[in-house]
DRENPA-3360 file (N, C-alpha, C; in nm, 2 decimals, always signed):
BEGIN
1 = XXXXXXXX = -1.57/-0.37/-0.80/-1.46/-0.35/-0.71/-1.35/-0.26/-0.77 ~ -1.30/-0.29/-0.90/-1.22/-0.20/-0.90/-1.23/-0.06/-0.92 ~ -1.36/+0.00/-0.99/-1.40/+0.19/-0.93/-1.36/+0.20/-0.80 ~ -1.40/+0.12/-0.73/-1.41/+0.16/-0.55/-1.23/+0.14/-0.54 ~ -1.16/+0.08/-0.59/-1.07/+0.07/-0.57/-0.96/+0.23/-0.64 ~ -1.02/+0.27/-0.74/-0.93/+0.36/-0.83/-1.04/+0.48/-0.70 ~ -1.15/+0.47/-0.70/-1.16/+0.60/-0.58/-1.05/+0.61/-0.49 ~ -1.02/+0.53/-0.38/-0.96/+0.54/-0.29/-0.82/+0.61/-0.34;
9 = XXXXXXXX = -0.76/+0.55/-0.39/-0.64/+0.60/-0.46/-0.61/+0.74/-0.56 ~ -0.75/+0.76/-0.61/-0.72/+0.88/-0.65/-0.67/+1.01/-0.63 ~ -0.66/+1.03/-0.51/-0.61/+1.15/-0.47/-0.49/+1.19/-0.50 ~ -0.41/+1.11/-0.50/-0.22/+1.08/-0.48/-0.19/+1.13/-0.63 ~ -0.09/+1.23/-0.58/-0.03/+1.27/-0.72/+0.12/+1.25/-0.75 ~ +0.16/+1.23/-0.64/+0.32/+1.16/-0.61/+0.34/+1.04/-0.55 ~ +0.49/+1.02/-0.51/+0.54/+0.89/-0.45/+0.50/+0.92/-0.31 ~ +0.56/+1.07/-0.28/+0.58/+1.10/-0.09/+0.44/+1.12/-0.10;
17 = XXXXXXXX = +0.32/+1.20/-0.17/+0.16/+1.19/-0.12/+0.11/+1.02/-0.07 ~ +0.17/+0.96/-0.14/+0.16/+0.78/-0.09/+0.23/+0.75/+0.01 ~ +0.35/+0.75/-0.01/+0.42/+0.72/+0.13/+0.37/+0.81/+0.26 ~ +0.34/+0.91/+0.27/+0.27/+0.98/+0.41/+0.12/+0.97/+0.46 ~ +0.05/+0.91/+0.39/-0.06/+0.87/+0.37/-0.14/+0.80/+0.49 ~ -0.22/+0.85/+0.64/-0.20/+0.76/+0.72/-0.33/+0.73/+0.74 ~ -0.38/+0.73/+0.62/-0.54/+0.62/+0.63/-0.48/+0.55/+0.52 ~ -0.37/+0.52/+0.42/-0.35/+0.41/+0.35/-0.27/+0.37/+0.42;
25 = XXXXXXXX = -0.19/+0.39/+0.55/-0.08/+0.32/+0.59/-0.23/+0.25/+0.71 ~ -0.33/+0.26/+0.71/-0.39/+0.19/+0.78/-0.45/+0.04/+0.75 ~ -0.52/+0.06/+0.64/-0.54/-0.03/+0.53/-0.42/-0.11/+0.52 ~ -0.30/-0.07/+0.47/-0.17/-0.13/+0.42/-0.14/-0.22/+0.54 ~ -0.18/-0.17/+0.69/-0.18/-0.24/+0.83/-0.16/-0.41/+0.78 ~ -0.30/-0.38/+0.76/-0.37/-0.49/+0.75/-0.35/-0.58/+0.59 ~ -0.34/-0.54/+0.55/-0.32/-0.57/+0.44/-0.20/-0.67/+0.37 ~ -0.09/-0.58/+0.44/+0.09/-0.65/+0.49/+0.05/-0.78/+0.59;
33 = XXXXXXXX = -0.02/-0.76/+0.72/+0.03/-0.90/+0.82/-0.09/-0.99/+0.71 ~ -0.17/-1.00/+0.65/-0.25/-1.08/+0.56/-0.16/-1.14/+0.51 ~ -0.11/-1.07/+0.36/-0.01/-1.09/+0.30/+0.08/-1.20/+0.39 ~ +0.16/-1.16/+0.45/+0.29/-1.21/+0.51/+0.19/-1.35/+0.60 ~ +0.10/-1.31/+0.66/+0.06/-1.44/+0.71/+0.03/-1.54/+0.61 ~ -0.01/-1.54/+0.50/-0.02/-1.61/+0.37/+0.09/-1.65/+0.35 ~ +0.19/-1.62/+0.33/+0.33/-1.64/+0.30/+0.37/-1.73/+0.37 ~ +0.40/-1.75/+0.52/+0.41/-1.75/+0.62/+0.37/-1.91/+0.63;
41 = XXXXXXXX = +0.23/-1.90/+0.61/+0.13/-2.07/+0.61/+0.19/-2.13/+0.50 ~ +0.21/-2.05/+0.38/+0.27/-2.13/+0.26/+0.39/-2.24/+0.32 ~ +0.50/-2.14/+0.38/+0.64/-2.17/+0.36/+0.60/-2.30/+0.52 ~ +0.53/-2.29/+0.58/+0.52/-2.33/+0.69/+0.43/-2.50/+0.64 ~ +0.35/-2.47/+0.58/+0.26/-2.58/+0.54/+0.14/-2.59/+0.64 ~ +0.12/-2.51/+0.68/-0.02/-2.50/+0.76/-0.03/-2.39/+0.81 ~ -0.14/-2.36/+0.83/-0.21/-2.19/+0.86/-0.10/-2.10/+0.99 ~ -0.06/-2.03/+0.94/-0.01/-1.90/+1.04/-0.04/-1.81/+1.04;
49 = XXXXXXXX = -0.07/-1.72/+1.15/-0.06/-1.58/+1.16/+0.00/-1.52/+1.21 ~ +0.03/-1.37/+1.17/+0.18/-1.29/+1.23/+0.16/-1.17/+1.23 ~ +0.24/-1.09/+1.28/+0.23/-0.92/+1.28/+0.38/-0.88/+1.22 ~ +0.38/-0.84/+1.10/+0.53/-0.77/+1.09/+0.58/-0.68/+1.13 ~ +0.69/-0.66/+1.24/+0.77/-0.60/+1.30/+0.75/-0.48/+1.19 ~ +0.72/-0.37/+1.28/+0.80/-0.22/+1.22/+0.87/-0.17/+1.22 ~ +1.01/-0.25/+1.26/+1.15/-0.22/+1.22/+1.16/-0.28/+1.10 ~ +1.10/-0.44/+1.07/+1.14/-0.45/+0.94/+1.12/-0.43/+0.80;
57 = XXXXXXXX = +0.98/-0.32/+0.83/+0.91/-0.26/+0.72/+1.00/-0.12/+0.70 ~ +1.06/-0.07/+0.84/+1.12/+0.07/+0.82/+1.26/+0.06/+0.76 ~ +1.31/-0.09/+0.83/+1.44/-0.13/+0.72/+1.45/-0.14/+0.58 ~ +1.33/-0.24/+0.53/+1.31/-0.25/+0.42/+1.31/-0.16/+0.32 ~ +1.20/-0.01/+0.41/+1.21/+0.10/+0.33/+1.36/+0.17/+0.27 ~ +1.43/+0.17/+0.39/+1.55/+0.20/+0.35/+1.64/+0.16/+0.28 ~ +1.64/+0.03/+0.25/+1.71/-0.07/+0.12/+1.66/-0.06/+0.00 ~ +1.53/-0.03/+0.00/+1.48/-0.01/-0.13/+1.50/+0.12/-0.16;
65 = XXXXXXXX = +1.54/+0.22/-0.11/+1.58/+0.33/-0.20/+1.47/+0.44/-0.15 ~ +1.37/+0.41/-0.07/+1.26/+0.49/-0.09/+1.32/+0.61/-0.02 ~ +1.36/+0.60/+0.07/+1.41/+0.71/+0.22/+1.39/+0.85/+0.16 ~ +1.42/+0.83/+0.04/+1.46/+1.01/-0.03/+1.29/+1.08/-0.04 ~ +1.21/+1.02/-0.07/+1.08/+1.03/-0.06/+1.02/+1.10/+0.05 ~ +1.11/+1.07/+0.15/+1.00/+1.09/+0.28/+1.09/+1.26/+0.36 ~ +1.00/+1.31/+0.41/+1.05/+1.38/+0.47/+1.14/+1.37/+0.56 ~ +1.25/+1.47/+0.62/+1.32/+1.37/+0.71/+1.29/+1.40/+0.83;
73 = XXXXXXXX = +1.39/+1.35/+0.97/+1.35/+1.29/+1.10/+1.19/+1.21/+1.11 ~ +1.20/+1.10/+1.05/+1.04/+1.04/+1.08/+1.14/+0.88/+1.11 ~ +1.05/+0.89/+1.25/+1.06/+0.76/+1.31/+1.05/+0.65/+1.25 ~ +1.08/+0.51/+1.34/+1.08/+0.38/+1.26/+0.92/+0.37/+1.22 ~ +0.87/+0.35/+1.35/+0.71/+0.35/+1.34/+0.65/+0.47/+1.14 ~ +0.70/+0.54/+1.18/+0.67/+0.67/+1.06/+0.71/+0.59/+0.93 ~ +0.80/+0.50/+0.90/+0.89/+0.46/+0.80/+0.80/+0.34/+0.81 ~ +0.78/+0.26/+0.92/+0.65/+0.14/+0.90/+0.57/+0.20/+0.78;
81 = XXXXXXXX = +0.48/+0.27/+0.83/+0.34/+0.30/+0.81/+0.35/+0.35/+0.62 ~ +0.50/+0.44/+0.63/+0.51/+0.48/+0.50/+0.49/+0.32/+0.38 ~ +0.58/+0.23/+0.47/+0.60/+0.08/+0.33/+0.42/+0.03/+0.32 ~ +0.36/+0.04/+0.42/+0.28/-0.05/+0.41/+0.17/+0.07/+0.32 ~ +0.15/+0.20/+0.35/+0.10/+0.23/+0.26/+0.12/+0.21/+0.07 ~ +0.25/+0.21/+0.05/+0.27/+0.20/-0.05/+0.23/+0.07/-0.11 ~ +0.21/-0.02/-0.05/+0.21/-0.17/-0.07/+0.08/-0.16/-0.09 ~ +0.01/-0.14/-0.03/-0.17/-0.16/-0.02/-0.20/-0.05/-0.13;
89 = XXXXXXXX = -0.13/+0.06/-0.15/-0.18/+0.19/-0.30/-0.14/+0.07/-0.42 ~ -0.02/+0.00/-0.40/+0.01/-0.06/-0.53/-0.05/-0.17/-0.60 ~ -0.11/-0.23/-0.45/-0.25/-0.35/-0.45/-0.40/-0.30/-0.49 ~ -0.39/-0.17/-0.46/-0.50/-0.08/-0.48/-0.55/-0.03/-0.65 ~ -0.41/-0.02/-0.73/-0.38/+0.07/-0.85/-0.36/-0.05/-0.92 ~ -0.37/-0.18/-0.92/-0.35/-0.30/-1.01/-0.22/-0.30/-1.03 ~ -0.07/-0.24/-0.94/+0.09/-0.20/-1.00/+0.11/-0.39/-0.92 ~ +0.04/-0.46/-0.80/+0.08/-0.58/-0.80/-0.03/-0.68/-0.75;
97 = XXXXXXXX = +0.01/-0.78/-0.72/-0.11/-0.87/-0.70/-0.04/-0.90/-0.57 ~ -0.19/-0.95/-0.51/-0.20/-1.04/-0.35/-0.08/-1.17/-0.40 ~ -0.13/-1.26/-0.48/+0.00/-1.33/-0.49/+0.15/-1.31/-0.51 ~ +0.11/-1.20/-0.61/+0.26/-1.12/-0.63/+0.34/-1.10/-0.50 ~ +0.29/-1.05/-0.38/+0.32/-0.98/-0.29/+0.38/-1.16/-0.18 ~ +0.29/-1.26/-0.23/+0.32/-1.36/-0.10/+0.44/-1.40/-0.20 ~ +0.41/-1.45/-0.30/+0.54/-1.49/-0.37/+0.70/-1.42/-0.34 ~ +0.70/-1.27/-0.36/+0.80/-1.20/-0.30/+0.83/-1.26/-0.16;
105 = XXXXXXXX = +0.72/-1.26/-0.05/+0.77/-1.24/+0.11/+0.84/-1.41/+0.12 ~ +0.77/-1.52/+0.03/+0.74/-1.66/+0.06/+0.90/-1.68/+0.03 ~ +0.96/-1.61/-0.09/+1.10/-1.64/-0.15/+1.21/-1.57/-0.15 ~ +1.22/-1.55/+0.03/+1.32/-1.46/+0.01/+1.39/-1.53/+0.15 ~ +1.48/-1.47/+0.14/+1.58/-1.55/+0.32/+1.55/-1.49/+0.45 ~ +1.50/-1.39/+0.42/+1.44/-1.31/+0.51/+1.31/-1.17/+0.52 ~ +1.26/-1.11/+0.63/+1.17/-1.05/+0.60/+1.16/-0.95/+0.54 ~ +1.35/-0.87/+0.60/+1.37/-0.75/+0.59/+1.37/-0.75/+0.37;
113 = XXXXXXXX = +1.45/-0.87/+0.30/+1.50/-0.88/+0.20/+1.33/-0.86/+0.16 ~ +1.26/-0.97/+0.16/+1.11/-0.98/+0.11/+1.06/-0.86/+0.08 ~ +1.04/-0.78/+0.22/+0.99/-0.66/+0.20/+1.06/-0.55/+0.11 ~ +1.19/-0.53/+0.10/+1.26/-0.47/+0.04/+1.30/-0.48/-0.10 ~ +1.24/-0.61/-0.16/+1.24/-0.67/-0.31/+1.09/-0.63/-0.35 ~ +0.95/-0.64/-0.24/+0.86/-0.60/-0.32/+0.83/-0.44/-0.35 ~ +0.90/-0.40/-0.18/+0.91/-0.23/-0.22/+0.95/-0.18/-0.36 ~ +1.04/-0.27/-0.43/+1.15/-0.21/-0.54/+1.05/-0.24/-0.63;
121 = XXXXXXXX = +1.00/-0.38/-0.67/+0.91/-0.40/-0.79/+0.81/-0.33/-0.78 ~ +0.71/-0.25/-0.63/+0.64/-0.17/-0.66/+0.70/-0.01/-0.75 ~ +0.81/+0.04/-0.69/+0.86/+0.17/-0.74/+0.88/+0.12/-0.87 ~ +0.94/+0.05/-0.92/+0.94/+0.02/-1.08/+0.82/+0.03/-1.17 ~ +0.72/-0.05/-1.09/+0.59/-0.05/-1.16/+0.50/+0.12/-1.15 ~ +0.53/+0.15/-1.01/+0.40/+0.28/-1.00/+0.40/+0.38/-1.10 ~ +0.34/+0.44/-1.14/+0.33/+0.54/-1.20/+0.16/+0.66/-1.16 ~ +0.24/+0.77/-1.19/+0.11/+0.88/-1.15/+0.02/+0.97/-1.28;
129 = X = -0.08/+1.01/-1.24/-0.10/+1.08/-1.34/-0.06/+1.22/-1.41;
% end
């Protein structure tokens, strides 16, 4: 698993080649409402599932600092797709773990903060070649 995993990823040679990415913001789709619905069952105590708003992925992005990254006029939807790719590259590159990720969303007061605390520990962690 992990070759198949350092393939996928290997392309990227920056932050913005990851953030614009829209076959990893596809994967990251999926990858985020998993995540968050894990989270979600935890805090809840029995099984949920959910779809995270793409306003509060595009918020998030913006609190964590990333905005400078992206090119500008890109929509909320655009600013979605940018977090979730990053999140699924960083789950991809060993920078965090599936639990890492429910832990962040499970302990925070809200979704926008969650999302926007794990955005930050990913940028701290990533690194390129």
């Amino acid at each position: 698993m992990n070759r198949n995993k350092r393939w996928i990823s290997a392309k990227h040679k920056c932050l913005t080649e990851v953030l614009t990415d829209h076959e990893l913001a596809s994967l990251g789709d999926a990858y985020v409402n998993f995540a968050y619905s894990l989270a979600l069952s935890i805090d809840r105590r029995r099984p949920a599932g959910a779809k995270v708003k793409g306003t509060v992925l595009a918020t998030a992005v913006k609190k964590a600092g990333l905005r400078q990254y992206l090119p500008s006029r890109m929509t909320r939807h655009s600013l979605s797709d940018a977090a979730e790719s990053l999140i699924v590259y960083a789950w991809l590159n060993s920078c965090i773990t599936l639990d890492e990720t429910i832990a962040a969303l499970a302990n925070s007061e809200d979704q926008v903060e969650g999302f926007s605390k794990l955005l930050e520990v990913i940028r701290r962690r990533i690194t390129f070649p």
